[in-house]
N, C-alpha and C positions, 0 to 999 in steps of 0.2 A: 411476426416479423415478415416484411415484405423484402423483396429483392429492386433495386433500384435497375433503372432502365437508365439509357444514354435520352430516350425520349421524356422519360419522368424530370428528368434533371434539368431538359431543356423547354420545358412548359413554361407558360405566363406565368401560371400559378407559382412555380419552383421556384422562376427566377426572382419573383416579388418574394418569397419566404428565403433566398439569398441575403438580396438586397435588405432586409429587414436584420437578417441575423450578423451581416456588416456593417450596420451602421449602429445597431447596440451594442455589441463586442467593441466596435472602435469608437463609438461615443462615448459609452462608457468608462471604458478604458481609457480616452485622453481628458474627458473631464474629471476621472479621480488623478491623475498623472498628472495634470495643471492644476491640479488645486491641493493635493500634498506631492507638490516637490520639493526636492530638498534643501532645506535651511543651511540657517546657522549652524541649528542643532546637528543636523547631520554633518555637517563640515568638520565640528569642533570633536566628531567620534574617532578614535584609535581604530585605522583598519588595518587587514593583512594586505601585505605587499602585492597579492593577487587582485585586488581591486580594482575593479574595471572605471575608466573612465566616465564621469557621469554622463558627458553625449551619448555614450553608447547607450545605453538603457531606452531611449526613446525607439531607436530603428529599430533596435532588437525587439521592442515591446510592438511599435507597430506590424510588424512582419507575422509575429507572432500569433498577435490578436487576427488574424487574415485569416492564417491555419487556422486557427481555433474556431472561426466564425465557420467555414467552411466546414470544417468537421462536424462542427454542431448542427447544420441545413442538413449534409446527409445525414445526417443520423436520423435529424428529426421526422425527415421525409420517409426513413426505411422503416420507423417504429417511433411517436409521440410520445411514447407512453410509457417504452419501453427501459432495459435496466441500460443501456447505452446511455439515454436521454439522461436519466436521474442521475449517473457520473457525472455529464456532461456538466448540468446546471449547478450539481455540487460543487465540483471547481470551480465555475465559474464566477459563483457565490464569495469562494472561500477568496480567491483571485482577486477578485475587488476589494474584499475586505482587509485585505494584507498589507495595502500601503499605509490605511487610514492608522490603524494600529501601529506600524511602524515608524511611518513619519510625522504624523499629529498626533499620536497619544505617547511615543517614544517609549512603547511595552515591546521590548526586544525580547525576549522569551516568550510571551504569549504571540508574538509575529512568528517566533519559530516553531511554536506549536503549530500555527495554522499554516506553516509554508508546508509542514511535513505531511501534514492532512491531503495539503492539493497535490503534494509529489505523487502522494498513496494512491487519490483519485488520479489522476492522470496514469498510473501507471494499471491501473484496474480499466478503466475507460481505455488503453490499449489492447489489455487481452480480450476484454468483452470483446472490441469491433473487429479484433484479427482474423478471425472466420468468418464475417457477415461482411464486413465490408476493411478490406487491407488500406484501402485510400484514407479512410476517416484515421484509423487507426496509426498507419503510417504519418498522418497530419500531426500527431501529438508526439510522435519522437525528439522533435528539433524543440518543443517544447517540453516535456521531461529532462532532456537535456540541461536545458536554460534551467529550469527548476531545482535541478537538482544540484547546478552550480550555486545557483543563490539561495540556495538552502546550507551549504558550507560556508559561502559568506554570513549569509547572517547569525549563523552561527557562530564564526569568526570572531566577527562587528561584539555577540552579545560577549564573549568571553573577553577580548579585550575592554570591553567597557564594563 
């Protein structure tokens, strides 16, 4: 495990492995986000009265995916290889995978299985980076947050349907 510097962070090099980790978190993340949004199907679901309006999920999701990208460059830059990283990519993994199952395959238990996996990773991916690095760590709060409210939603969602 290395120690990041203010001058590691602001190298050519860092800035390009940045730039790279922003625009695959948010590519990614807007082209499964455009391509299962929500239907019919969705519309025609029983939900609980806490149901957030569906504009919201975009800013939320955008903002999100920022932190997350950001967390994921330090991390990668303090350790590639390291148990930080393999949280990191796990979520990350499980994160994209959870709309498709959601919204195109409409498996609302097995979407709550894997929402509960990335709470788990995300909340592991905190404690790992809380003594190596509090930024990265501190980055996934406002996302465990998120996660863990739409973890009760969709749970919610499955139990009423």
């Amino acid at each position: 495990m290395s120690t990041l510097t203010a001058s590691d962070l602001r190298s050519p090099r860092s800035l390009v492995v940045l730039a790279v980790f922003l625009a695959v978190v948010i590519g990614v993340g807007a082209l499964i986000g455009t391509t299962t949004a929500p239907g019919e199907w969705y519309a025609s679901l029983n939900k609980p009265p806490f149901n957030p309006p569906n504009w919201l999920f975009g800013p939320v999701w955008s903002i999100l995916y920022v932190l997350i990208a950001i967390a994921g460059w330090r991390t990668f830059l303090a350790d590639r290889a390291g148990a930080g990283m393999k949280l990191w990519y796990g979520q990350m993994i499980l994160n994209w995978a959870w709309s498709p199952v959601w919204f195109s395959l409409h498996l609302l238990w097995p979407a709550f299985a894997v929402i509960l996996v990335i709470f788990v990773l995300i909340v592991a991916f905190i404690i790992e980076r809380w003594n190596r690095d509090r930024l990265s760590a501190s980055l996934f709060i406002p996302y465990a947050a998120w996660v863990g409210f739409a973890s009760v939603l969709n749970f919610s969602v499955a139990l009423l349907n």
